[in-house]
OpenMM code with the backbone's topology and positions (N, CA, C; nanometers):
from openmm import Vec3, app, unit

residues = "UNK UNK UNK UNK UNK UNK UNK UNK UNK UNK UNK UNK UNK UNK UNK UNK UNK UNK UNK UNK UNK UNK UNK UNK UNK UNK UNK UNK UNK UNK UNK UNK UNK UNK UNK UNK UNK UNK UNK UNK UNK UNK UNK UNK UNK UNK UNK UNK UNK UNK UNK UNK UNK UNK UNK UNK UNK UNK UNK UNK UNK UNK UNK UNK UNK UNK UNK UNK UNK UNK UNK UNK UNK UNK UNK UNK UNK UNK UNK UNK UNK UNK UNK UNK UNK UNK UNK UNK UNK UNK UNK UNK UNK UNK UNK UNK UNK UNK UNK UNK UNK UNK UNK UNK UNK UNK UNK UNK UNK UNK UNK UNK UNK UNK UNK UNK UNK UNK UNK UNK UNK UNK UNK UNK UNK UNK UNK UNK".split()
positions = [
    Vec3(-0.3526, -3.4086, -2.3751),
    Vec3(-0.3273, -3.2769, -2.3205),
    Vec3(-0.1852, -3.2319, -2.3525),
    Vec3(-0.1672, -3.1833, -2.5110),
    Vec3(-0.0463, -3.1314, -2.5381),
    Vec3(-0.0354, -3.0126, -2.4922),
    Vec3(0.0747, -2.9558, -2.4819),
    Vec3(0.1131, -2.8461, -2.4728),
    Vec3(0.2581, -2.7956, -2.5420),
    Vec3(0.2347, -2.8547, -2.6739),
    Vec3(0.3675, -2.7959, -2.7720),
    Vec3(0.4074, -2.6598, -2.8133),
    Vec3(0.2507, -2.5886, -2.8187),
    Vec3(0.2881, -2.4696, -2.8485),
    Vec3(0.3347, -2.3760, -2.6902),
    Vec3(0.3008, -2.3818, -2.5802),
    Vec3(0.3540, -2.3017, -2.4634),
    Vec3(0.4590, -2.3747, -2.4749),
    Vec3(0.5283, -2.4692, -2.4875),
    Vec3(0.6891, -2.5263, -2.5151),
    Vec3(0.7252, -2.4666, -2.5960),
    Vec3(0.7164, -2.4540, -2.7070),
    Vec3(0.7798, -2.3609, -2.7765),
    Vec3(0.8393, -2.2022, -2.7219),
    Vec3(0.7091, -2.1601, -2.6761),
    Vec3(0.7612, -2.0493, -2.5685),
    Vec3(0.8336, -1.9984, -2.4772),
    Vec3(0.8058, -2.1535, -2.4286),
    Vec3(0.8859, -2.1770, -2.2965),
    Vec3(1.0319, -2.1614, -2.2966),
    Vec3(1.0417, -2.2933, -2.4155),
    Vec3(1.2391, -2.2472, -2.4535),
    Vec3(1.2515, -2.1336, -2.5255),
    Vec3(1.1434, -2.1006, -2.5782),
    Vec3(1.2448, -1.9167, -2.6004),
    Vec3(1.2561, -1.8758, -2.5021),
    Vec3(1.2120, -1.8202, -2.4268),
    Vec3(1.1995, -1.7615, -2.3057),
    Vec3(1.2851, -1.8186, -2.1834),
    Vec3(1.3035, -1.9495, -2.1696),
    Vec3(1.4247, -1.9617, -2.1232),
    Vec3(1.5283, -1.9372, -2.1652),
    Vec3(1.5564, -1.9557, -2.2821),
    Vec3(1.6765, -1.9046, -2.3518),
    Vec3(1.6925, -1.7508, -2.3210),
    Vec3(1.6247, -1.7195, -2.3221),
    Vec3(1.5935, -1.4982, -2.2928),
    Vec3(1.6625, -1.5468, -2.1344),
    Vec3(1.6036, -1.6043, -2.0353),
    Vec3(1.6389, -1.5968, -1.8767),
    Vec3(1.7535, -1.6096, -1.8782),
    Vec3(1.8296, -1.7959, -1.9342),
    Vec3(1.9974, -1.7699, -1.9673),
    Vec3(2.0921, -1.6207, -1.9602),
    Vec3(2.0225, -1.6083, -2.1275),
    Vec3(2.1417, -1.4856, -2.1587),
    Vec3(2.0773, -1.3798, -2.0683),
    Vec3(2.0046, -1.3501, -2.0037),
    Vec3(2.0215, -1.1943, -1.8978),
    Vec3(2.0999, -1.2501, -1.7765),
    Vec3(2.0712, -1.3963, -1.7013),
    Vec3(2.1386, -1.4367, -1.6234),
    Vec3(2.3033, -1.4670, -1.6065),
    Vec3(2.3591, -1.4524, -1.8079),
    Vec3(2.4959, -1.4180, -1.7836),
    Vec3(2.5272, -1.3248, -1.8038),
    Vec3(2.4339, -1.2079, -1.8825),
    Vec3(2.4459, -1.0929, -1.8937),
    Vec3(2.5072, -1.0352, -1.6874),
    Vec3(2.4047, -1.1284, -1.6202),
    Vec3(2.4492, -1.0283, -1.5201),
    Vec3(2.5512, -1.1182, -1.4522),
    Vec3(2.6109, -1.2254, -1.4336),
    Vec3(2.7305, -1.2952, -1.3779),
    Vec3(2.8783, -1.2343, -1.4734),
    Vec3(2.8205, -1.1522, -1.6502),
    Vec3(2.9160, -1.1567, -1.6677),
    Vec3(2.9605, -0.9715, -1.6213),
    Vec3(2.8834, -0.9277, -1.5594),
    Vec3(2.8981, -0.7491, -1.5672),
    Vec3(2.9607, -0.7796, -1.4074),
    Vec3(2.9167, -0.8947, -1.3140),
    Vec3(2.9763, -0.8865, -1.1974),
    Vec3(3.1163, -0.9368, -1.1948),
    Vec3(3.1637, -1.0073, -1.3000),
    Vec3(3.2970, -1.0170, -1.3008),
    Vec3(3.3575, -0.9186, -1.3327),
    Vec3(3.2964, -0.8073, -1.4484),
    Vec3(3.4056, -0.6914, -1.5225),
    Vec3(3.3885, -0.5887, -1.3956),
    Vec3(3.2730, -0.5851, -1.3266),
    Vec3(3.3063, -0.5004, -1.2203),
    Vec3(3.3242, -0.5038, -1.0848),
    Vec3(3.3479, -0.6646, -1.0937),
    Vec3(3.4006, -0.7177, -0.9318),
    Vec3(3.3163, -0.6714, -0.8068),
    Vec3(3.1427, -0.6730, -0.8371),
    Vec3(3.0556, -0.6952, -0.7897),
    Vec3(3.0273, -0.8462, -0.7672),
    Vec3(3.0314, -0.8887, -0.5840),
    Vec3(2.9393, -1.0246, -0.5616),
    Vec3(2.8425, -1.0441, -0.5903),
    Vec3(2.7577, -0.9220, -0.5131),
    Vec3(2.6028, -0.9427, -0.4958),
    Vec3(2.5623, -0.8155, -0.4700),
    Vec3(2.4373, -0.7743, -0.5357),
    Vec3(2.3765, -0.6336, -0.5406),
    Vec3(2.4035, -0.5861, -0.6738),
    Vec3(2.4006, -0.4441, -0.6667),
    Vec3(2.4819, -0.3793, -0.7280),
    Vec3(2.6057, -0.2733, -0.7409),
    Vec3(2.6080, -0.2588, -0.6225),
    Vec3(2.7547, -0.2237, -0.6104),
    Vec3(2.7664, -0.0844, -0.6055),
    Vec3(2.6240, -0.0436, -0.5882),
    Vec3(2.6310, 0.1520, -0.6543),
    Vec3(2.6659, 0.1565, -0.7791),
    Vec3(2.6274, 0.0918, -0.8468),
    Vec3(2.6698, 0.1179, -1.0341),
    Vec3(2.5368, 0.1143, -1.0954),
    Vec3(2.4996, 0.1750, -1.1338),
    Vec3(2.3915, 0.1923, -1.2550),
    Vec3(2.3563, 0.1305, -1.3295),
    Vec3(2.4641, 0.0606, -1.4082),
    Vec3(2.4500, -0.0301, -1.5161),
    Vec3(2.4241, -0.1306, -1.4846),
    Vec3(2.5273, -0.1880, -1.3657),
    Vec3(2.4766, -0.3106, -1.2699),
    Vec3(2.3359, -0.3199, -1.1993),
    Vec3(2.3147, -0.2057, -1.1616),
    Vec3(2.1645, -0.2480, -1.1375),
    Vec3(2.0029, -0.2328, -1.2476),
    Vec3(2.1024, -0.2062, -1.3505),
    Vec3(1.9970, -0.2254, -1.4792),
    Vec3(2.0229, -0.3668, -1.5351),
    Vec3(2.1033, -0.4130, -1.5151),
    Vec3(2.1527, -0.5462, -1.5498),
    Vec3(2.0745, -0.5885, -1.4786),
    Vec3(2.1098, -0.6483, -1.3265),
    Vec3(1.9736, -0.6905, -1.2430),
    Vec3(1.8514, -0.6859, -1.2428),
    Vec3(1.8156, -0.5536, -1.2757),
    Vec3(1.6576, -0.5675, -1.3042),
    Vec3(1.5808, -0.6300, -1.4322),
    Vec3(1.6976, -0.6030, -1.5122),
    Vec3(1.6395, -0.6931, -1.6684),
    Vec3(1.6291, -0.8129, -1.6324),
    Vec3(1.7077, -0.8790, -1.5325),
    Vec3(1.6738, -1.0491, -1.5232),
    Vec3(1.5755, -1.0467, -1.4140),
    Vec3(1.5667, -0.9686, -1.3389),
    Vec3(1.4622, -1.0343, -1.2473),
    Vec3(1.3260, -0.9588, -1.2544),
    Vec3(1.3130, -0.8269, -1.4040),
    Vec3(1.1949, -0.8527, -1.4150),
    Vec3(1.1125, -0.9495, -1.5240),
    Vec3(1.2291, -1.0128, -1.6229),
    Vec3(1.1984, -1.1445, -1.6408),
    Vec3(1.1548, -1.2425, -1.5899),
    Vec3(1.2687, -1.2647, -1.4410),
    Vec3(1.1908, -1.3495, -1.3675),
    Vec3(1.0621, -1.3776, -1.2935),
    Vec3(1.0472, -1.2493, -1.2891),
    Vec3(0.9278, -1.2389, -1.2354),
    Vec3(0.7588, -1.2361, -1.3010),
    Vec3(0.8181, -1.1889, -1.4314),
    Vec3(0.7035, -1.2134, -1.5106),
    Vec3(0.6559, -1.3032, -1.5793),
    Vec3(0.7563, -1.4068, -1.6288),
    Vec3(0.7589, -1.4979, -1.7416),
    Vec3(0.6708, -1.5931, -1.6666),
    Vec3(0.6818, -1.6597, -1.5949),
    Vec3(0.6584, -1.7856, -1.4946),
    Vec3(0.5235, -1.7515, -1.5496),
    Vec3(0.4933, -1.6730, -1.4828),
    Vec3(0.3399, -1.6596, -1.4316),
    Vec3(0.2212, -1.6604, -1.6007),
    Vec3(0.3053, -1.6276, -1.6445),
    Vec3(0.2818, -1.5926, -1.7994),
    Vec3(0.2613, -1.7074, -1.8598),
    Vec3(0.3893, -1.7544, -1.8618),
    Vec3(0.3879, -1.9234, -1.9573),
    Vec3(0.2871, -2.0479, -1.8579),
    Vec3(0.2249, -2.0457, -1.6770),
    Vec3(0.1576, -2.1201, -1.6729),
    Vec3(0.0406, -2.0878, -1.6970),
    Vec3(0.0028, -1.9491, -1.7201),
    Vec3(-0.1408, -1.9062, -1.7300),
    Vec3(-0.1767, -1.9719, -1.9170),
    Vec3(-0.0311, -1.9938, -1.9980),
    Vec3(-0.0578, -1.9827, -2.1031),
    Vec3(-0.0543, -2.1745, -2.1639),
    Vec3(-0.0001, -2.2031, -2.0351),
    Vec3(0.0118, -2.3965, -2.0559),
    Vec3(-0.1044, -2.4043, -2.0106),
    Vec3(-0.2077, -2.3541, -1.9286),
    Vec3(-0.3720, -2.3972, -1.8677),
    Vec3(-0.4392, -2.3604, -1.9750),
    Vec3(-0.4105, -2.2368, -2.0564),
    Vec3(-0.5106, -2.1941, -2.1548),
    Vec3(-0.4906, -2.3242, -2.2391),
    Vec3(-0.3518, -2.3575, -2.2958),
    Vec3(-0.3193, -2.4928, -2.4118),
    Vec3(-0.3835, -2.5809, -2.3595),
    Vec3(-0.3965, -2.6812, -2.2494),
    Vec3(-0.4508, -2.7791, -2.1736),
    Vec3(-0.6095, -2.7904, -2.1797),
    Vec3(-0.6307, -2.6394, -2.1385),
    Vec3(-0.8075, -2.6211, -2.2049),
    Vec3(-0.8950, -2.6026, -2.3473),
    Vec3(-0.7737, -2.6131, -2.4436),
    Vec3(-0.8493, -2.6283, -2.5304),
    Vec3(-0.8377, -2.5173, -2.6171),
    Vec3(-0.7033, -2.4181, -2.5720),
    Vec3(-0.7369, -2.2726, -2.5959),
    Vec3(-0.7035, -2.2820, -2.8023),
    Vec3(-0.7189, -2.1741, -2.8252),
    Vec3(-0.6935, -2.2084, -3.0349),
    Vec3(-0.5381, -2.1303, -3.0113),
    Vec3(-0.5128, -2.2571, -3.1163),
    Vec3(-0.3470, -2.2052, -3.1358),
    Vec3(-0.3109, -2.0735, -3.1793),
    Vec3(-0.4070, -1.9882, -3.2831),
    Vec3(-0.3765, -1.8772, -3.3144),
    Vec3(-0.3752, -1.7683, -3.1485),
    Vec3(-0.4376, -1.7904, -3.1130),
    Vec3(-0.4443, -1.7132, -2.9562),
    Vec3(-0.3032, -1.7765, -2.8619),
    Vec3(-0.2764, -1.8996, -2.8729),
    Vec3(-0.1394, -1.8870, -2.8370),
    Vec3(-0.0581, -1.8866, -2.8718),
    Vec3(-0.0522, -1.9085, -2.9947),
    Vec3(0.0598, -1.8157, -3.0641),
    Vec3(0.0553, -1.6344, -3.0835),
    Vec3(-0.0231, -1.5635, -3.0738),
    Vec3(-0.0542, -1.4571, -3.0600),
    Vec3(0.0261, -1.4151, -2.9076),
    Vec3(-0.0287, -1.5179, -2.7915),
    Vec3(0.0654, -1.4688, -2.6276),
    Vec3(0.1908, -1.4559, -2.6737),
    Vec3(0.2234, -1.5729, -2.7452),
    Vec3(0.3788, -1.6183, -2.7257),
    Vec3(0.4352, -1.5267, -2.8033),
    Vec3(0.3818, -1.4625, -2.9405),
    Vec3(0.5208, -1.3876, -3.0233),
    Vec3(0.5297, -1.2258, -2.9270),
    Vec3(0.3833, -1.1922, -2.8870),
    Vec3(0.3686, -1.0766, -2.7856),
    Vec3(0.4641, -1.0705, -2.7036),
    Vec3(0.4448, -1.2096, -2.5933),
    Vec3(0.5221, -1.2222, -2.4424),
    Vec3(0.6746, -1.2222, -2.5590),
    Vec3(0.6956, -1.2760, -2.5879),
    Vec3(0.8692, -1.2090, -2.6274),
    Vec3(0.9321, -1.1288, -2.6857),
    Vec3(0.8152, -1.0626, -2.7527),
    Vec3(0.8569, -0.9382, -2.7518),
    Vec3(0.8666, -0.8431, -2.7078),
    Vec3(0.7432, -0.8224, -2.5685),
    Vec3(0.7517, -0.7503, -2.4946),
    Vec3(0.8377, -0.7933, -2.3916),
    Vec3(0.9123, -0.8791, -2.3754),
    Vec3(1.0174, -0.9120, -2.2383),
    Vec3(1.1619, -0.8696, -2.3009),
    Vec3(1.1911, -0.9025, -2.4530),
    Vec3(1.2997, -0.8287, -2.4857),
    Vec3(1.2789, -0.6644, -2.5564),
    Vec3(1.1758, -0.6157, -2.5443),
    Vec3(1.1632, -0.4958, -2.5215),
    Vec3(1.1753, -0.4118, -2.4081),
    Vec3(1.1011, -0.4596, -2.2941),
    Vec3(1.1252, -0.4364, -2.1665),
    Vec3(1.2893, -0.4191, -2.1714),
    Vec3(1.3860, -0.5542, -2.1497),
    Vec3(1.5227, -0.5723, -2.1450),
    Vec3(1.5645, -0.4343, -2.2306),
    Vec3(1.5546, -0.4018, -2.2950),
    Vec3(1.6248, -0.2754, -2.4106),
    Vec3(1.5758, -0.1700, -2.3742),
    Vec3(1.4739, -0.1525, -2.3313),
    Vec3(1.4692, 0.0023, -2.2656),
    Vec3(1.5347, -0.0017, -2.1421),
    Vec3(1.5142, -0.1009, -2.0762),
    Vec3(1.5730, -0.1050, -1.9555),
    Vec3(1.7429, -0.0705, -1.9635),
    Vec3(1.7779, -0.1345, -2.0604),
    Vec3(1.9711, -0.1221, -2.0984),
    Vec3(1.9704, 0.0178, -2.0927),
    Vec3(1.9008, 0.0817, -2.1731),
    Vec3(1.9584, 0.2385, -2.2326),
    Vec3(1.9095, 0.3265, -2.1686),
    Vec3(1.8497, 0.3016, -2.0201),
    Vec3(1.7679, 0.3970, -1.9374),
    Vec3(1.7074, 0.3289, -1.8337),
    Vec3(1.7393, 0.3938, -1.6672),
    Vec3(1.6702, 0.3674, -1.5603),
    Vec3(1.5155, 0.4253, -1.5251),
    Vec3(1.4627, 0.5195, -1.6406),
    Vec3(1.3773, 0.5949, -1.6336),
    Vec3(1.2913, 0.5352, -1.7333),
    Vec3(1.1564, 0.5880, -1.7748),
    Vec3(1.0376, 0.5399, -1.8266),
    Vec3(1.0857, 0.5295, -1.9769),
    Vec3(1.1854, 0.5227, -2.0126),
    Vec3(1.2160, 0.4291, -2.1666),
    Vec3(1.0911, 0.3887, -2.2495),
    Vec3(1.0457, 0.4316, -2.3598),
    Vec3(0.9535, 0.4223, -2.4103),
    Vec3(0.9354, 0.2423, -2.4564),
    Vec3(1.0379, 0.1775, -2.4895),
    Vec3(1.0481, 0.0453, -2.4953),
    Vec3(1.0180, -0.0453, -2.3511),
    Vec3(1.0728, 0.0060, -2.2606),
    Vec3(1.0656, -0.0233, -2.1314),
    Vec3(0.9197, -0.0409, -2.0698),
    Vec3(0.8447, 0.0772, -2.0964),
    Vec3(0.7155, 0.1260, -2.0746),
    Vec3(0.6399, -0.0103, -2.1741),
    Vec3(0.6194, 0.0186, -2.2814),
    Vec3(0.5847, -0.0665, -2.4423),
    Vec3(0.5741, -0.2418, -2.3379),
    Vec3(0.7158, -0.2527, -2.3217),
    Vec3(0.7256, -0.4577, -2.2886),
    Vec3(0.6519, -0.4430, -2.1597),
    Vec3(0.6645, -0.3435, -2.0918),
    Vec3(0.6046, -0.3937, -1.9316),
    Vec3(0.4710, -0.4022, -1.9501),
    Vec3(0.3949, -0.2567, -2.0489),
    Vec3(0.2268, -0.2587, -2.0866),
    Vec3(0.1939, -0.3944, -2.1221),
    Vec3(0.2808, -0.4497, -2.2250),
    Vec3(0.2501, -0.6012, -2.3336),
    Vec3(0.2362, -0.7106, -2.1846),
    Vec3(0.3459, -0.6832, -2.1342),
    Vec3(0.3534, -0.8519, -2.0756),
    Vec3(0.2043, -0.8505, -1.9778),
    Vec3(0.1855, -0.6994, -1.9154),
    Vec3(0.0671, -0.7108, -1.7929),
    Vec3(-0.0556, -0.7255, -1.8805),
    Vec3(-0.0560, -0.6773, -2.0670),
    Vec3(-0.1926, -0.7293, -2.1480),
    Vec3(-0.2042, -0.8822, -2.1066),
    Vec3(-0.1245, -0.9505, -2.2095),
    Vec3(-0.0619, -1.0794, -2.2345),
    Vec3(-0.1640, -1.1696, -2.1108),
    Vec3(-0.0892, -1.1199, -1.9787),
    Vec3(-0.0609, -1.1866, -1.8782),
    Vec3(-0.2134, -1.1763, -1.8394),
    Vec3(-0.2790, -1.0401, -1.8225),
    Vec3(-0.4073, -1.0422, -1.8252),
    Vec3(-0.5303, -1.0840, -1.9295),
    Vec3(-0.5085, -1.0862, -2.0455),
    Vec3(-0.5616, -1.1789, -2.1375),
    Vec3(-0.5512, -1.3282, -2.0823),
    Vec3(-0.4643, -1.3420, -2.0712),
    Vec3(-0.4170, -1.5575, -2.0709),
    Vec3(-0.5173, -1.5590, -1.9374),
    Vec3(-0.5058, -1.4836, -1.8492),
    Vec3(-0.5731, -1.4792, -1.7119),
    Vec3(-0.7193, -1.5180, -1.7382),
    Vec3(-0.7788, -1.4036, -1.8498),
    Vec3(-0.9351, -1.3931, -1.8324),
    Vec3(-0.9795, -1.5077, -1.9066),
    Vec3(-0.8528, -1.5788, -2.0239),
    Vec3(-0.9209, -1.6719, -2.1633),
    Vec3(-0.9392, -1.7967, -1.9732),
    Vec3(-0.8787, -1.8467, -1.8741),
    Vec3(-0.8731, -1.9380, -1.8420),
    Vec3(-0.9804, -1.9281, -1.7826),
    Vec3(-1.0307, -1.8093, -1.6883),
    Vec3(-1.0973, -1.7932, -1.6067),
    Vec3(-1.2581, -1.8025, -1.6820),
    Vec3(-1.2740, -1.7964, -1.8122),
    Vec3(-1.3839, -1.8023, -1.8906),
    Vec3(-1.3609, -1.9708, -1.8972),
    Vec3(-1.2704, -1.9816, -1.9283),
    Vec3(-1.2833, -2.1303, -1.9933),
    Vec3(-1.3039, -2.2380, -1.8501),
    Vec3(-1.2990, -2.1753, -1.7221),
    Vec3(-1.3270, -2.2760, -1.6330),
    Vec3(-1.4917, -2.2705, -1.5614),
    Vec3(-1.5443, -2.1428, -1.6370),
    Vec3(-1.6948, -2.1315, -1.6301),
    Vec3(-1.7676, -2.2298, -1.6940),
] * unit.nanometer
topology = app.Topology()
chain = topology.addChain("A")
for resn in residues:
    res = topology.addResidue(resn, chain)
    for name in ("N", "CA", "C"):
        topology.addAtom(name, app.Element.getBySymbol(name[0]), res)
């Protein structure tokens, strides 16, 4: 029961969590924000790029380690995986250049809820 290819994913995608997570320790030092955002805009676009990472990825990469575990074909997870990162650093980039429906923004959030709902239905078939 490998799961090399959702590893592969995995450390990209951690690597993506890293850099937004200093993206935002490093915007709270230049603007001497603790915690929140401070009433700044940018700061709270900073924040939301990491924690709607956080919030999505998880759920993503275990739906996509059960599909690997079951047997799923590598072209289908490799298909999640180049998707899910592109739509999470798409998401991140609309999100930078706009608090509003950013066409990139819109684009990664559609991908990750496909993605996320695909990996969902391949498991839920495969445990029939």
């Amino acid at each position: 029961m490998s799961v090399q290819i959702t590893s592969a994913y995995a450390g990209l995608l951690g690597l993506w969590l890293v850099a937004l997570s200093v993206n935002v320790a490093a915007h709270r030092a230049k603007l001497g924000i603790g915690l929140g955002a401070g009433g700044d805009p940018r700061m709270r676009r900073v924040v939301r790029m990491h924690g709607n990472a956080s919030e999505s990825i998880p759920v993503a990469l275990l739906l996509m380690a059960l599909c690997e575990i079951g047997g799923g074909r590598a072209w289908i997870l490799h298909a999640a995986g180049v998707v899910l990162v592109a739509a999470r650093a798409a998401n991140a980039c609309g999100l930078w250049k706009s608090e509003g429906p950013h066409p990139l923004r819109v684009a990664g959030a559609h991908l990750t809820w496909l993605t996320t709902l695909a990996l969902a239905c391949l498991n839920i078939a495969g445990a029939l």
